[in-house]
C-alpha positions in Angstrom: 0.0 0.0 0.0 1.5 3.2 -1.2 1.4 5.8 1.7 1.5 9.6 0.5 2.6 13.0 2.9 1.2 16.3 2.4 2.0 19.0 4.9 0.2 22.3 5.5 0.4 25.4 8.5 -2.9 23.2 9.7 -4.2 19.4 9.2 -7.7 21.2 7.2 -4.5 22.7 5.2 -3.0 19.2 4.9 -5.6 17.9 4.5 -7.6 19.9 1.8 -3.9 19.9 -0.2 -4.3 16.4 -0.5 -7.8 15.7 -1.3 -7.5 18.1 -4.1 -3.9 16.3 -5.7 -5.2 12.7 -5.3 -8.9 13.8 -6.6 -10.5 12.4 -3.7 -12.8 13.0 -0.7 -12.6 12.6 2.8 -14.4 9.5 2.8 -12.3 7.5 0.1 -9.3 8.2 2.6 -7.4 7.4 6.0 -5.1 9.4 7.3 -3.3 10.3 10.4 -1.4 13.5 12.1 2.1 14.3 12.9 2.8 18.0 13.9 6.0 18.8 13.6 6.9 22.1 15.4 9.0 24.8 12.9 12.4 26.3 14.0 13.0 29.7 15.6 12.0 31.2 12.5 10.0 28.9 10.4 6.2 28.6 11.4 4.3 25.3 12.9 3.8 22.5 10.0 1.6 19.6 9.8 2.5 16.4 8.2 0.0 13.7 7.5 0.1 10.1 5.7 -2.4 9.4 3.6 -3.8 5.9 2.0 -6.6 5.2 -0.1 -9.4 3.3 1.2 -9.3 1.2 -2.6 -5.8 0.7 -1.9 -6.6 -0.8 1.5 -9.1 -2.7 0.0 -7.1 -4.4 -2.4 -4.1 -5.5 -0.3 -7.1 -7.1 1.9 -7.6 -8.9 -0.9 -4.4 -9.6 -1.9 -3.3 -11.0 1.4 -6.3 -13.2 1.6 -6.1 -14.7 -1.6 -2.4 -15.5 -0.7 -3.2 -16.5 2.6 -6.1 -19.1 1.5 -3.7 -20.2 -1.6 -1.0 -20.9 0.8 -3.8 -23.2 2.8 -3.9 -25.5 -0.3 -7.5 -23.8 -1.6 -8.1 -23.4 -4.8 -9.9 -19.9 -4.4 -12.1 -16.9 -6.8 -12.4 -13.9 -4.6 -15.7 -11.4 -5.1 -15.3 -8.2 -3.8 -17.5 -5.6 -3.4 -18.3 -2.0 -1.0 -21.4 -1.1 -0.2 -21.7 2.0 1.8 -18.0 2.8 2.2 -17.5 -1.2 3.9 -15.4 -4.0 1.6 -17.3 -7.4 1.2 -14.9 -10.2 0.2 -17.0 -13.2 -0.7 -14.5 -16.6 -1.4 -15.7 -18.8 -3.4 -13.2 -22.3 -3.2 -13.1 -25.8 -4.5 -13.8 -26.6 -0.4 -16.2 -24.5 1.1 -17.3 -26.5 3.5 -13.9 -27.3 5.1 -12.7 -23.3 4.9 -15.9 -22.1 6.5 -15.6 -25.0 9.5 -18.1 -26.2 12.2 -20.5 -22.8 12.8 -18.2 -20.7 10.9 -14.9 -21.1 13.0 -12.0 -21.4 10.4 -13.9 -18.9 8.4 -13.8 -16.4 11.3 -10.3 -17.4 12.5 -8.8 -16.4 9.0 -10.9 -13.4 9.4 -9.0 -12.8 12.4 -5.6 -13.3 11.1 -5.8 -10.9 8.0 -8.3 -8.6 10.4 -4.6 -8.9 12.5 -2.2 -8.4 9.6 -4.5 -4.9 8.2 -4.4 -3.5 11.7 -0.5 -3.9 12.0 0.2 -2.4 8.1 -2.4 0.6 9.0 -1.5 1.5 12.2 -5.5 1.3 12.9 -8.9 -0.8 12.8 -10.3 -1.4 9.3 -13.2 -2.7 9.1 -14.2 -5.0 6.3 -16.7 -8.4 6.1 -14.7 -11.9 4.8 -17.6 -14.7 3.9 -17.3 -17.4 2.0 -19.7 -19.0 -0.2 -22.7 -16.6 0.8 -22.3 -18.5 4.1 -22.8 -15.2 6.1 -25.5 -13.7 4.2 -27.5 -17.1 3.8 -27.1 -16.9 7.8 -27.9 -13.3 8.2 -31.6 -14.1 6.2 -32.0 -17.3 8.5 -31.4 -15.2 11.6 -33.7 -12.4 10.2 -36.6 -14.9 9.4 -36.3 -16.6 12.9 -36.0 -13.4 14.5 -39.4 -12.1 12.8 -41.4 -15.3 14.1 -40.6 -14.7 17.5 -41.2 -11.5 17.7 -44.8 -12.3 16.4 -45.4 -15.1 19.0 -44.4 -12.9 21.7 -46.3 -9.5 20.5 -49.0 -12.4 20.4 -48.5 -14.1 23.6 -47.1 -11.3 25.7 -44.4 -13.7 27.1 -40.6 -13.0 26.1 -38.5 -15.5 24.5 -34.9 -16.5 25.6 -33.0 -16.8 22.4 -30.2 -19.8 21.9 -26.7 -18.1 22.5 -24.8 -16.5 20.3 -21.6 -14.4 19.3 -21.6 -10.8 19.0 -22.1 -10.9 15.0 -25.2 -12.5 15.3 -26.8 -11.2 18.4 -26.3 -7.6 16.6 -28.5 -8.9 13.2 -31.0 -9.7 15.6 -31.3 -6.3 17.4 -30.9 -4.9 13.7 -34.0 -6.7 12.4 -36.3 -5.7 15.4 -34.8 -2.1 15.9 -38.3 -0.7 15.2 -40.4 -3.1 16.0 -43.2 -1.7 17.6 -44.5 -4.4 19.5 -41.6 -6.2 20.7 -37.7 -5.0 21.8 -34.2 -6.7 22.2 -32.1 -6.9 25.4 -28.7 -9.2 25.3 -28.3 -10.6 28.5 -25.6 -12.9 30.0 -21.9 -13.2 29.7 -19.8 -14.9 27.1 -19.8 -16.9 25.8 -23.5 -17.4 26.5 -24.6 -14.4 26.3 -28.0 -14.4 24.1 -30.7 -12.2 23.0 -33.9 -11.5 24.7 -37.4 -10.9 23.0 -39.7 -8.8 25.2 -43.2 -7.3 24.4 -43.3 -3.5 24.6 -45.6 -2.4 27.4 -46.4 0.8 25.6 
């Protein structure tokens, strides 16, 4: 990933100097801030490092496809952003044994390139890794289930304990019933049984 400095008397300076030489905006970007204090008779300058989110995105993919390649996987890589966030879908001749039992091998090489962005960028990146649809075909499964009990308890009155589950999931179930307005989502226990909780709105 190429990094590029611009300097300026201020960061908007810095910053508006380099938006308008790499034709950007302030959302295709990261950068961070380094003042750097002038001499005796040179005014304060600062210095920031700037990298393109597409350029972030495709090392992400790089690395993956290197990484799953080096795994033995025989591996077509989908990519695609949707609302500023990367989605790389993998697509191998082994699905089955790359996403493991519940997800876990999936995740834990989520983890490790998740590990690898954060140490090249100095900062979080966030970015989805599925494989096969696996996520999304779980997302819609969690979203149907989610809807039926919400109807039995707006029906019954009675809340339902939900089965327990990681952070990822609990929050597609609080996404799904956000503004529900006969039922609302509590998570409740400690991990890694902590689950979500269907209640009927008493107003």
């Amino acid at each position: 990933m190429e990094k590029y400095v611009f300097s300026g008397k201020t960061e908007e300076e810095a910053l508006e100097c380099a938006l308008s030489e790499l034709s950007l905006t302030k959302d295709d970007i990261l950068y961070d801030v380094k003042e750097q204090k002038g001499g005796l008779f040179k005014g304060k300058k600062v210095e920031i490092s700037v990298t393109k989110k597409s350029d972030i995105n495709d090392y992400i993919k790089e690395i993956t496809l290197d990484l799953v390649t080096k795994m033995g996987f025989d591996t077509q890589i989908e990519s695609r952003v949707r609302d500023g966030i990367l989605t790389l879908t993998l697509h191998s001749d082994n699905n089955n044994l790359l996403i493991g039992k519940d997800g876990k091998n999936m995740n834990a090489l989520s983890l490790v390139v998740r590990q690898i962005v954060q140490n090249e960028l100095g900062c979080f990146y966030k970015f989805n890794l599925d494989v096969g649809e696996y996520k999304l075909k779980q997302q819609k499964n969690l979203e149907r289930m989610a809807k039926k009990v919400a109807r039995e308890v707006a029906k019954s009155k009675v809340e339902v304990k939900l089965d327990p589950m990681n952070s990822y999931e609990r929050r597609i179930i609080h996404n799904i019933l956000n503004d529900d307005r006969y039922v609302y989502t509590e998570s409740v226990g400690e991990e890694p049984n902590r689950c979500v909780v269907i209640k009927v709105r008493n107003d």
